[in-house]
DRENDO-1510 file (C-alpha; in Angstrom, 1 decimal, always signed):
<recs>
REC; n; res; u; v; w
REC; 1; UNK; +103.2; +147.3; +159.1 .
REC; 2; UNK; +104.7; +144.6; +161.4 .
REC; 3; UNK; +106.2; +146.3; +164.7 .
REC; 4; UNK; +109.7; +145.7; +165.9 .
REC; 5; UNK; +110.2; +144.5; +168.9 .
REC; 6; UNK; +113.6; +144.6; +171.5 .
REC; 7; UNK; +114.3; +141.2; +172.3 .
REC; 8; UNK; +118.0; +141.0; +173.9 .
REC; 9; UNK; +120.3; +143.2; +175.4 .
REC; 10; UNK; +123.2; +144.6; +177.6 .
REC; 11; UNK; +125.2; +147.4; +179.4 .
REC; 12; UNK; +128.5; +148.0; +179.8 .
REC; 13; UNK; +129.0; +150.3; +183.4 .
REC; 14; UNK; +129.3; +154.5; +182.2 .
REC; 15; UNK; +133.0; +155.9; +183.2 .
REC; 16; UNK; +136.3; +156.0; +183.1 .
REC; 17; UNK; +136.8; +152.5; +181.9 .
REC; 18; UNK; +139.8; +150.4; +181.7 .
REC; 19; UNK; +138.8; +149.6; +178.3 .
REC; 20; UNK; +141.4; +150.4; +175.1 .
REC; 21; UNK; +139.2; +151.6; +172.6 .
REC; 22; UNK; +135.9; +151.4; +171.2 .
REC; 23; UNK; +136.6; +148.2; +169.4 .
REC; 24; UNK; +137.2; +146.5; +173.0 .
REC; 25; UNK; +133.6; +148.3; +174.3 .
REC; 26; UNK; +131.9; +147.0; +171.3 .
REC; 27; UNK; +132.8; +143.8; +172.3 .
REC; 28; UNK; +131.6; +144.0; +176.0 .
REC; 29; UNK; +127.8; +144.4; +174.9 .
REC; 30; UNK; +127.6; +142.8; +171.4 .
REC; 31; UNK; +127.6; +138.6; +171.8 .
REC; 32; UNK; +125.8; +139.4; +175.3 .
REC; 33; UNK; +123.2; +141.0; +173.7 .
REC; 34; UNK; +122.5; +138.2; +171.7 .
REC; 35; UNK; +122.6; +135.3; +174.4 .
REC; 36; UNK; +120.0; +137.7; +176.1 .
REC; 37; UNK; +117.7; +137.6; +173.5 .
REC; 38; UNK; +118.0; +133.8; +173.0 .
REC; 39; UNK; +119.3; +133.6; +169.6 .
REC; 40; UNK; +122.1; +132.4; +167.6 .
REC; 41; UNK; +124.7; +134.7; +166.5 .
REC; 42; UNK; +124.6; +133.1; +163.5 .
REC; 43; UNK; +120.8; +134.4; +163.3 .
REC; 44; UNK; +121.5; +138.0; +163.0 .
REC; 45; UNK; +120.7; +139.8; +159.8 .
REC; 46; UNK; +122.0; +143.0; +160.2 .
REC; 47; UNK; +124.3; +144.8; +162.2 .
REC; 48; UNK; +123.8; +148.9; +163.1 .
REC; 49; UNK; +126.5; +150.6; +165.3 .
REC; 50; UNK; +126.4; +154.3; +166.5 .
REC; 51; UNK; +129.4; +155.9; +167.0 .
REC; 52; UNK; +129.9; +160.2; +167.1 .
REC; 53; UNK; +134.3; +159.7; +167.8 .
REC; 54; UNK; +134.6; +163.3; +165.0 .
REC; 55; UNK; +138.1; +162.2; +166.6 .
REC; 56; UNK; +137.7; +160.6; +169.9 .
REC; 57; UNK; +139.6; +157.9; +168.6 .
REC; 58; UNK; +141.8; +157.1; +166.0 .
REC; 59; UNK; +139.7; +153.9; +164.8 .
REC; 60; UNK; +136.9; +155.5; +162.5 .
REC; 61; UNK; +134.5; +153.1; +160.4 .
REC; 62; UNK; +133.6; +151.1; +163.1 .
REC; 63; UNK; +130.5; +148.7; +161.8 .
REC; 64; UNK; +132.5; +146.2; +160.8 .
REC; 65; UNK; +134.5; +146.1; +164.4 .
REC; 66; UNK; +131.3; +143.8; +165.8 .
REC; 67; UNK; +132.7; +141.0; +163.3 .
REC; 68; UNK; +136.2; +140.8; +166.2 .
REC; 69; UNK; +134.1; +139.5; +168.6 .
REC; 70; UNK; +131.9; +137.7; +166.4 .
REC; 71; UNK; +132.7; +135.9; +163.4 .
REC; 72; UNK; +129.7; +134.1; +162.8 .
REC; 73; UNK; +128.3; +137.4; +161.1 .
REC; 74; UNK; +131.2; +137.8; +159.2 .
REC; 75; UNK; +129.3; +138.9; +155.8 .
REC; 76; UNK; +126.4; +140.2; +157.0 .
REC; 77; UNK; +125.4; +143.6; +156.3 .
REC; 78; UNK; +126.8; +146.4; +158.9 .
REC; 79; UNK; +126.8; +150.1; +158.8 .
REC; 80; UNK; +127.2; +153.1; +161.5 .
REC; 81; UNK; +124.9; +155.4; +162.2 .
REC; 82; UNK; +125.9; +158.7; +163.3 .
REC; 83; UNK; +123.8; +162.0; +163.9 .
REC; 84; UNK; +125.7; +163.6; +167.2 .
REC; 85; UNK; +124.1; +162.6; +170.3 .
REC; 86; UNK; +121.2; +161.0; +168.7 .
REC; 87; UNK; +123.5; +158.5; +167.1 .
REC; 88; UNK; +122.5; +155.5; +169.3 .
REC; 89; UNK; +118.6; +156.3; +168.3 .
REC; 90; UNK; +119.6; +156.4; +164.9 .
REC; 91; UNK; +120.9; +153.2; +164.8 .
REC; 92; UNK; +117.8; +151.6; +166.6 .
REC; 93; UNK; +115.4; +153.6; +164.2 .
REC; 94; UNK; +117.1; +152.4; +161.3 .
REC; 95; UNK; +117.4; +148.7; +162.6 .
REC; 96; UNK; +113.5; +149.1; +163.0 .
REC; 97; UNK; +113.0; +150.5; +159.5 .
REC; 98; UNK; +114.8; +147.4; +158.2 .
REC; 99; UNK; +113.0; +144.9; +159.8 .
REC; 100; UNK; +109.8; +146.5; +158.4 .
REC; 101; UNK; +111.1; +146.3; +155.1 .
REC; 102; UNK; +111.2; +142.7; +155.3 .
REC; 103; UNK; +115.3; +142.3; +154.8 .
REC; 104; UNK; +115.5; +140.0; +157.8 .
REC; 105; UNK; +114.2; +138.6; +161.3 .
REC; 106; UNK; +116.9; +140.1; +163.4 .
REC; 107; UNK; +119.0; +142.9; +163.7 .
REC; 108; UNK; +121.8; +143.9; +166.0 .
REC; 109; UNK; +122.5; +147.6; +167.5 .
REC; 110; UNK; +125.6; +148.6; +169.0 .
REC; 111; UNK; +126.3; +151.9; +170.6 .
REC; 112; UNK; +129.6; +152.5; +171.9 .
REC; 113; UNK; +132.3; +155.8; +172.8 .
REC; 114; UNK; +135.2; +156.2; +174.2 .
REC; 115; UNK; +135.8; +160.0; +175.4 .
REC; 116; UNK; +137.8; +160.1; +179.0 .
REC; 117; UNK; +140.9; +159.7; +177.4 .
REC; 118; UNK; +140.7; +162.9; +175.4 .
REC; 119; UNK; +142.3; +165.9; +177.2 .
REC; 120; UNK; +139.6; +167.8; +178.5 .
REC; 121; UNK; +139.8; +170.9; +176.1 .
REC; 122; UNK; +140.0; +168.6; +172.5 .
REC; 123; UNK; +136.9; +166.8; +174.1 .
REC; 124; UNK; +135.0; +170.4; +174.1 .
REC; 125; UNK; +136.2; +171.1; +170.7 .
REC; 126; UNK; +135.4; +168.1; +169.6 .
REC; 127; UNK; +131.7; +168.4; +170.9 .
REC; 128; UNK; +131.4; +171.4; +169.3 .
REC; 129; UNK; +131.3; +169.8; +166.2 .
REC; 130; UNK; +127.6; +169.0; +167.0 .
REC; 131; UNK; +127.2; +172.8; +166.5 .
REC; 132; UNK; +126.8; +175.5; +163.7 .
REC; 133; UNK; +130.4; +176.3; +163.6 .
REC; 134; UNK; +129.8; +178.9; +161.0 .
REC; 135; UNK; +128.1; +181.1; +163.4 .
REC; 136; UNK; +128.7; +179.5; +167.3 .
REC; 137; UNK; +132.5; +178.2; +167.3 .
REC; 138; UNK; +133.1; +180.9; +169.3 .
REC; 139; UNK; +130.8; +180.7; +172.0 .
REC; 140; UNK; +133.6; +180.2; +175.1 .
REC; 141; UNK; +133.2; +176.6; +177.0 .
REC; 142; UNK; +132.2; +174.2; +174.2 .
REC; 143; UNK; +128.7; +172.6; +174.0 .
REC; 144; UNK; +128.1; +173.8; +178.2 .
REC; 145; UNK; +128.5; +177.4; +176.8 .
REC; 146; UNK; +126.0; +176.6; +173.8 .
REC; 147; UNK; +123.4; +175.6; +176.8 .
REC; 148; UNK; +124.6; +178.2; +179.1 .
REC; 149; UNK; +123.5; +181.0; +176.7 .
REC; 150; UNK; +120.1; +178.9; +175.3 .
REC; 151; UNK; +119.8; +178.7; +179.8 .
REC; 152; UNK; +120.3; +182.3; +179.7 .
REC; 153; UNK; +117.9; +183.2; +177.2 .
REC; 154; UNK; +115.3; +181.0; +178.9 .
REC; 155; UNK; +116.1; +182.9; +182.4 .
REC; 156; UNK; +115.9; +186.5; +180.5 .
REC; 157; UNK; +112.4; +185.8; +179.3 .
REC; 158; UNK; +110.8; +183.2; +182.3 .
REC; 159; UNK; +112.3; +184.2; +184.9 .
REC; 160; UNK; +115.7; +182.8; +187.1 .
REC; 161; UNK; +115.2; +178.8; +187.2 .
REC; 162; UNK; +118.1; +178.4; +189.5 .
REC; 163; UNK; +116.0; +175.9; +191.3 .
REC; 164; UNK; +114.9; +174.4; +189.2 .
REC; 165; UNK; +117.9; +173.3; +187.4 .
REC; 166; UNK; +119.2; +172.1; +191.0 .
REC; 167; UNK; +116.0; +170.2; +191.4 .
REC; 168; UNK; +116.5; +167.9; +188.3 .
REC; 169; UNK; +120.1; +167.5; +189.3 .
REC; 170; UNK; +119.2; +166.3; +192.6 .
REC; 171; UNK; +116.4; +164.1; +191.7 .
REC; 172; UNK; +118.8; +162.3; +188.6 .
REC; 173; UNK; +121.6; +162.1; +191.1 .
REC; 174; UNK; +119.6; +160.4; +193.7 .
REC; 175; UNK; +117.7; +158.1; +191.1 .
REC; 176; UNK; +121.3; +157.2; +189.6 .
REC; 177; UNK; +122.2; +155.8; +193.1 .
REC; 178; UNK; +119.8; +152.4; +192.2 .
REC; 179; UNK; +121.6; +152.0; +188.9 .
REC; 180; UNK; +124.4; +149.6; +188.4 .
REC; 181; UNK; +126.0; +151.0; +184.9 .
REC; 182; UNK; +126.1; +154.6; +186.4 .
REC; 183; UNK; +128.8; +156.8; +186.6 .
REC; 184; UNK; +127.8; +158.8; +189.2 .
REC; 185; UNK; +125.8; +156.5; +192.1 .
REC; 186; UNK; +126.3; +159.6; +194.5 .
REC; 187; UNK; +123.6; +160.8; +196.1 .
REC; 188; UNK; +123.9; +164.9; +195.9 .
REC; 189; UNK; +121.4; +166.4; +197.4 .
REC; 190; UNK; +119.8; +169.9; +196.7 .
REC; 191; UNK; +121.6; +172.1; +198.6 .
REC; 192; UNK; +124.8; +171.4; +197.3 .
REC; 193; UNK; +123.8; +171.1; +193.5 .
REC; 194; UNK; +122.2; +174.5; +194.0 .
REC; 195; UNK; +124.8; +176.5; +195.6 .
REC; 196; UNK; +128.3; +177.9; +194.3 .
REC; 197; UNK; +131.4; +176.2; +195.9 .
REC; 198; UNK; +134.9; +174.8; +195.1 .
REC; 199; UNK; +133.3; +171.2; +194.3 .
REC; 200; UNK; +130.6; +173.1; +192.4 .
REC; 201; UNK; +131.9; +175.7; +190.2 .
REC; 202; UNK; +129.6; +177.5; +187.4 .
REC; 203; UNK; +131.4; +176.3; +184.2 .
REC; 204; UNK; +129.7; +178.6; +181.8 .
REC; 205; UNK; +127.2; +180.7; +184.2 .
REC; 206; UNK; +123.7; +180.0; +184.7 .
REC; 207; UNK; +125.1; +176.7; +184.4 .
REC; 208; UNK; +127.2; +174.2; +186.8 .
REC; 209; UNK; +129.5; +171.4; +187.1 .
REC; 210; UNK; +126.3; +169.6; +188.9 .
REC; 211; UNK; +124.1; +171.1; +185.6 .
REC; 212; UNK; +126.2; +169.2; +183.3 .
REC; 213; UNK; +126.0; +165.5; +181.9 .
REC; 214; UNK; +129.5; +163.5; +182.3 .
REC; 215; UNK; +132.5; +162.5; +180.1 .
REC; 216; UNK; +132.2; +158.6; +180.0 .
REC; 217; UNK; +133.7; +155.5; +178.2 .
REC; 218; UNK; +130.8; +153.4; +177.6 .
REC; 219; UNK; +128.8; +150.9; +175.6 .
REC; 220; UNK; +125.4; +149.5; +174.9 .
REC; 221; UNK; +123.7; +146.9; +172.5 .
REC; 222; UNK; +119.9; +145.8; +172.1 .
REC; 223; UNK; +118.9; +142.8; +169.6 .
REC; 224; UNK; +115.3; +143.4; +167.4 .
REC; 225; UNK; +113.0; +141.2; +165.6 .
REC; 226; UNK; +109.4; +141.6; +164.0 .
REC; 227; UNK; +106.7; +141.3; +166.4 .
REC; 228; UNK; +105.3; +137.6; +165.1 .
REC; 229; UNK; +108.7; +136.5; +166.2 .
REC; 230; UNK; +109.2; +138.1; +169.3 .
REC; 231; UNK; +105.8; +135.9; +170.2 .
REC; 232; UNK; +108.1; +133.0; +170.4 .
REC; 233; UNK; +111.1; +134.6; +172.8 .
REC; 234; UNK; +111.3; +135.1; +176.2 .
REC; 235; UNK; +110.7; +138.6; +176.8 .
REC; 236; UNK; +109.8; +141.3; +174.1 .
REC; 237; UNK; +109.0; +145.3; +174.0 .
REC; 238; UNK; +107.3; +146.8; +171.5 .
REC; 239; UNK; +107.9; +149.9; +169.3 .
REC; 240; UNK; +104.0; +151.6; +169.8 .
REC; 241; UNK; +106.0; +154.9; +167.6 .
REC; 242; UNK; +109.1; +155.7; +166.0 .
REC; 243; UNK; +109.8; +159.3; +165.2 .
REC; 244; UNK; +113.0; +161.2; +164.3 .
REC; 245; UNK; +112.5; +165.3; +163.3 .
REC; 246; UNK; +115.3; +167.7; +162.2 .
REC; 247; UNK; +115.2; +171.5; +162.9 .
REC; 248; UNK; +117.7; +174.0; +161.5 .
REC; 249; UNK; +121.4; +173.4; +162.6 .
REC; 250; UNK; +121.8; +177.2; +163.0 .
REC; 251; UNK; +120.5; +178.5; +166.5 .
REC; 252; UNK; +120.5; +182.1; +164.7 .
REC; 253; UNK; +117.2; +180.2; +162.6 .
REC; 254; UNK; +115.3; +179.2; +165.8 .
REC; 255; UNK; +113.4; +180.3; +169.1 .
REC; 256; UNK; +115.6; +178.9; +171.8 .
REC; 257; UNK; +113.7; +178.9; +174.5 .
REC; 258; UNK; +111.9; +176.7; +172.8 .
REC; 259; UNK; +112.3; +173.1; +171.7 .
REC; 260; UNK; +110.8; +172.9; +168.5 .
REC; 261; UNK; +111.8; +170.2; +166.5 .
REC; 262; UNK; +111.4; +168.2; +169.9 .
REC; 263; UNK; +107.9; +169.4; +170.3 .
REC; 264; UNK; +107.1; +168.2; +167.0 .
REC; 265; UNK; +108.7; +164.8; +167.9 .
REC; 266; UNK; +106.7; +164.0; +170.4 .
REC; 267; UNK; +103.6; +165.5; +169.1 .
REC; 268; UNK; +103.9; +163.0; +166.1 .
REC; 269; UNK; +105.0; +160.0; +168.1 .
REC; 270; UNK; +102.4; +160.5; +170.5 .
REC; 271; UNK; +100.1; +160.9; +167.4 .
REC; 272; UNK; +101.1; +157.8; +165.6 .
REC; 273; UNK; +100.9; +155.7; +168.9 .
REC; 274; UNK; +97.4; +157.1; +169.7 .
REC; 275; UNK; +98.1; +158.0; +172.8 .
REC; 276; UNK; +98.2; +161.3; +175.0 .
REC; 277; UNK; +101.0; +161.6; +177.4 .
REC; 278; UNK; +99.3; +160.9; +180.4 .
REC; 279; UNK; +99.1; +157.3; +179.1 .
REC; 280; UNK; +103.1; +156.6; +179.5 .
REC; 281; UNK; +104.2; +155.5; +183.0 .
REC; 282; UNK; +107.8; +156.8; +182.7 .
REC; 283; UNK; +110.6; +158.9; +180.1 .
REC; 284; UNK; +113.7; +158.8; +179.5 .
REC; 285; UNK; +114.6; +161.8; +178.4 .
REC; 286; UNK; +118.0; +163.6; +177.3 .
REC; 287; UNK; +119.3; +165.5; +179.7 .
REC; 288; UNK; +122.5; +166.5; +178.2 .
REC; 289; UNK; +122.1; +169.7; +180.8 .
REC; 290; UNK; +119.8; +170.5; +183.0 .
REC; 291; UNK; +118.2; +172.9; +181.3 .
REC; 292; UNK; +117.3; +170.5; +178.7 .
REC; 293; UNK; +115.4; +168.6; +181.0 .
REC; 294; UNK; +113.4; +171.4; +181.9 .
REC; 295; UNK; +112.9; +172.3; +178.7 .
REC; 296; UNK; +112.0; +168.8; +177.4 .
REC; 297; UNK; +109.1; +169.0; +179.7 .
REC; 298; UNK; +107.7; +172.0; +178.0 .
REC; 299; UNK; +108.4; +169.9; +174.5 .
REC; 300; UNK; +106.8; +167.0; +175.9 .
REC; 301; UNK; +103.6; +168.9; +177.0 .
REC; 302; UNK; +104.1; +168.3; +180.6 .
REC; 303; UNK; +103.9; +172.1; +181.3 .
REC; 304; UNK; +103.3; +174.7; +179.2 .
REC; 305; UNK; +105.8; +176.8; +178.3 .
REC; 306; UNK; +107.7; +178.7; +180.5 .
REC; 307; UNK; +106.3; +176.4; +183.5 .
REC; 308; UNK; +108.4; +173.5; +182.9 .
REC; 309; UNK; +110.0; +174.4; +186.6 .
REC; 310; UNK; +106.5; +173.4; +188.3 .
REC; 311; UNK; +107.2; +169.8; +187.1 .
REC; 312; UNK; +110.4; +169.1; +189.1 .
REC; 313; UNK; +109.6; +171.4; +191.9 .
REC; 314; UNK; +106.1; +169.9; +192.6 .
REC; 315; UNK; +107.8; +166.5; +192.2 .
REC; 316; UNK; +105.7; +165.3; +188.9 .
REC; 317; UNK; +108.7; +163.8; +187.2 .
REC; 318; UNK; +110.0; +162.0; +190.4 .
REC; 319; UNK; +110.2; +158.0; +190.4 .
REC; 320; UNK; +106.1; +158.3; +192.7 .
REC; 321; UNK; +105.3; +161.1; +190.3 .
REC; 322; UNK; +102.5; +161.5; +187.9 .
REC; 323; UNK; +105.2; +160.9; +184.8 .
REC; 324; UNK; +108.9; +159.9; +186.7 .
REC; 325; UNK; +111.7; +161.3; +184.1 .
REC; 326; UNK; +114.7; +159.5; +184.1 .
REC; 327; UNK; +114.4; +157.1; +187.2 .
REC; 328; UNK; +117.7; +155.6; +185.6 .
REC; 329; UNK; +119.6; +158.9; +187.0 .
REC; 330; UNK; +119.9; +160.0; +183.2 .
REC; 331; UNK; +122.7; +161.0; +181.3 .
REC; 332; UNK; +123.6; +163.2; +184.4 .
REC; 333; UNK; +124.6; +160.7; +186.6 .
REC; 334; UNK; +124.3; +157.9; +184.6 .
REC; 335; UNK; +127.0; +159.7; +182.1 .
REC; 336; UNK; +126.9; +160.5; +178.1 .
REC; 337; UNK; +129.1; +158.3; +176.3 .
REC; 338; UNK; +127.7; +159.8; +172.9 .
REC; 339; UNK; +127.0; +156.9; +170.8 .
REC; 340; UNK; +126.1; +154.5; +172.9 .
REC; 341; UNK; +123.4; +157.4; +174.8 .
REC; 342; UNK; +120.1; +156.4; +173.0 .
REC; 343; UNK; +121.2; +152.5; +172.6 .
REC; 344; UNK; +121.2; +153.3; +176.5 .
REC; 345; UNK; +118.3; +154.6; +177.4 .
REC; 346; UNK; +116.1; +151.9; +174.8 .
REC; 347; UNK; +117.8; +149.0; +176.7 .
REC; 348; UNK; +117.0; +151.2; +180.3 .
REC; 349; UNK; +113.3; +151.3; +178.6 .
REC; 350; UNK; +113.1; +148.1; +177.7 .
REC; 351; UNK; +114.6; +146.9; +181.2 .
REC; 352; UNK; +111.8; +149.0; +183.1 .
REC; 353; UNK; +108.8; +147.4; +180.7 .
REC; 354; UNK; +109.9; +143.5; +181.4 .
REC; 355; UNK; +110.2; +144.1; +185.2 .
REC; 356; UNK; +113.8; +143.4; +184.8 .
REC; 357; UNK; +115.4; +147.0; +186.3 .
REC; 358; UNK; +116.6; +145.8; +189.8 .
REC; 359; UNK; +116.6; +148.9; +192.3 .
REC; 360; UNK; +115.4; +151.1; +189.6 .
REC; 361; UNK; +111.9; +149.2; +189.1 .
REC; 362; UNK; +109.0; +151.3; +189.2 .
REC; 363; UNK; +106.5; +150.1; +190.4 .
REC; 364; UNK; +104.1; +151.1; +186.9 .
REC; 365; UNK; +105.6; +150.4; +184.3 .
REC; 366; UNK; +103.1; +149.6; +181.3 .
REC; 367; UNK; +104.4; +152.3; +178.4 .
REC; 368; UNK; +107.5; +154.4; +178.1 .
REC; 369; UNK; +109.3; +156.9; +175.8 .
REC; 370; UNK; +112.7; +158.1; +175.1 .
REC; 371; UNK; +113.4; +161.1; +174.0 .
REC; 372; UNK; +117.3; +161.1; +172.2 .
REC; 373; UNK; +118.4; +164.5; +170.8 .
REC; 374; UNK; +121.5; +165.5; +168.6 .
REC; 375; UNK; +123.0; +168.9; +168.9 .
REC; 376; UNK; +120.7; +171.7; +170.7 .
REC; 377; UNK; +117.4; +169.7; +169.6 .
REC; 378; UNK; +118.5; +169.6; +166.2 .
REC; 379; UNK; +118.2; +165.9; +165.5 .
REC; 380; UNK; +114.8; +164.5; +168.0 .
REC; 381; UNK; +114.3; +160.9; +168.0 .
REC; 382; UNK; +111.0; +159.9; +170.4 .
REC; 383; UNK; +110.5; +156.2; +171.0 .
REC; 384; UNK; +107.3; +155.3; +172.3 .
REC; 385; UNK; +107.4; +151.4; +173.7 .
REC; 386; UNK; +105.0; +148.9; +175.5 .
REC; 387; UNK; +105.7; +145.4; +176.8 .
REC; 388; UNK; +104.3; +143.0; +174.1 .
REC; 389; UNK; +102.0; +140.4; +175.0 .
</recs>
């Protein structure tokens, strides 16, 4: 099979923006995408938008909303991807499968959201909607009480991981200071991420305000084409694996102290790439909460289970680390505008692999992955890319 490659892209800033809706977002990243990978508009084939909204915004059935900023692909085939916050990988995944198919040289993703101006308590509710409402729409505090009592169980059975959790905060918040599109560029420190106070409430105990990812208004958009055409461009990254698995929605049907479904993710993805995870040189990873950044360790075999604390605490995932985990300050600082998340981190990925990451450049940076997961590691998307050429 021919690879895709990522060619182009952009990145609106994560926050509260000034921005109207998600059609005005949209068009912040789309035709800049597209001068970045050197192409035409006219060239794209396809168009693939991620969007969760589930009533964020009154404008559903967004595909088409790319075609407001860009009438030269007026009549080319668009459709929205959606799978909670795995949305944005969704949308890259399936502009991959298409180019492998054949059905054209270049496709266009868009991942956008516009959250901040939903009251605070619809925009739990609405969150929610990523869970088994059947059995956990009671669970008090939205989607940070469905990861405060998956944090819980974790503490019952490994032990209190207090540190831990303040550890990953600290090190995301400090790596978000070097990237321009974050939300947060504050540099936090252990101490206060770790400790009680007025700024830094729990908001569903084990779990903090410092524990949880950010409401943001964001967008981002990458450009693909088949690898014998990204020969002749600029700059291209390679897909090395692709991999989405689905677990059970329920958490009633599932160990939560353990990612499964992401386990088997990366387990394949490494797999298919023929590589071990000692060959990447950084991840992106989803870390929603903190504890699903510790877990995600575990998942990714960077600790066995039940050790994943050793990997922040003995500094493995920090940017001079043995693997550095989000050295773009993650969704924790960087912020979790939900459909545009996994568009994100691809374009972060793909920014870190061409040299082009400013203040976040590590200095190795030969293979990545991201790791994009909807609901409590329901939907797991791994992404495994090199620089091509």
């Amino acid at each position: 099979m021919t690879e895709a490659s990522i060619v182009g892209w952009a990145h609106s800033p994560f926050g509260k923006l000034d921005d109207a809706d998600v059609e005005s977002l949209i068009g912040r990243v789309a035709g800049a995408a597209i001068a970045d990978a050197g192409v035409a508009p006219a060239e794209i084939d396809a168009i693939f938008v991620s969007l969760f909204n589930n009533g964020f915004s009154k404008q559903d059935f967004p595909a088409s909303l790319v075609l407001q900023h860009l009438p030269e692909l007026r009549f080319k085939p668009a459709t929205r991807y959606e799978n909670a916050c795995a949305s944005g990988s969704a949308a890259v995944h399936g502009a991959r499968d298409f180019l492998a198919a054949g059905r054209g040289r270049f496709a266009l993703v868009v991942g956008a959201e516009k959250m901040t101006a939903t009251p605070g308590p619809e925009v739990g509710d609405i969150l929610l909607k990523a869970c088994y409402r059947r059995e956990e729409d009671d669970i008090p505090a939205g989607f940070t009480g469905v990861f405060a009592r998956i944090a819980a169980r974790y503490f019952q059975r490994y032990g209190d991981q207090s540190d831990a959790l303040a550890a990953i905060a600290a090190k995301n918040h400090h790596n978000g200071v070097d990237n321009p599109y974050a939300q947060m560029r504050k540099d936090l420190g252990f101490a206060f991420c770790r400790t009680v106070s007025e700024k830094n409430p729990y908001v569903a105990p084990p779990l903090k305000r410092t524990d949880c990812s950010l409401v943001s208004d964001g967008a981002a958009a990458i450009v693909l084409t088949d690898e014998d055409t990204a020969r002749g461009l600029s700059k291209a990254v390679r897909f090395r694996a692709a991999v989405q698995v689905n677990d059970f929605l329920p958490m009633s049907r599932r160990d939560m102290t353990r990612l499964e479904g992401a386990a088997e993710a990366w387990r394949r993805a490494l797999d298919q790439a023929g590589l071990q995870l000692a060959d990447l040189s950084f991840a992106e990873t989803h870390d929603c909460f903190t504890i699903a950044e510790l877990m995600e360790y575990e998942a990714m075999g960077l600790a066995p289970y039940g050790e994943g604390a050793r990997a922040v605490l003995e500094g493995w995932t920090a940017k001079d680390g043995k693997l550095p985990v989000n050295a773009s300050g993650g969704l924790k600082a960087k912020g979790h505008p939900i459909g545009a998340t996994g568009v994100s981190m691809h374009a972060l990925a793909a920014m870190q692999l061409t040299g082009q990451a400013g203040a976040m450049q590590l200095p190795k940076a030969d293979r990545g992955a991201v790791f994009n997961m909807g609901g409590a590691a329901v939907a797991n998307y791994v992404s495994i890319l090199e620089r091509a050429g």
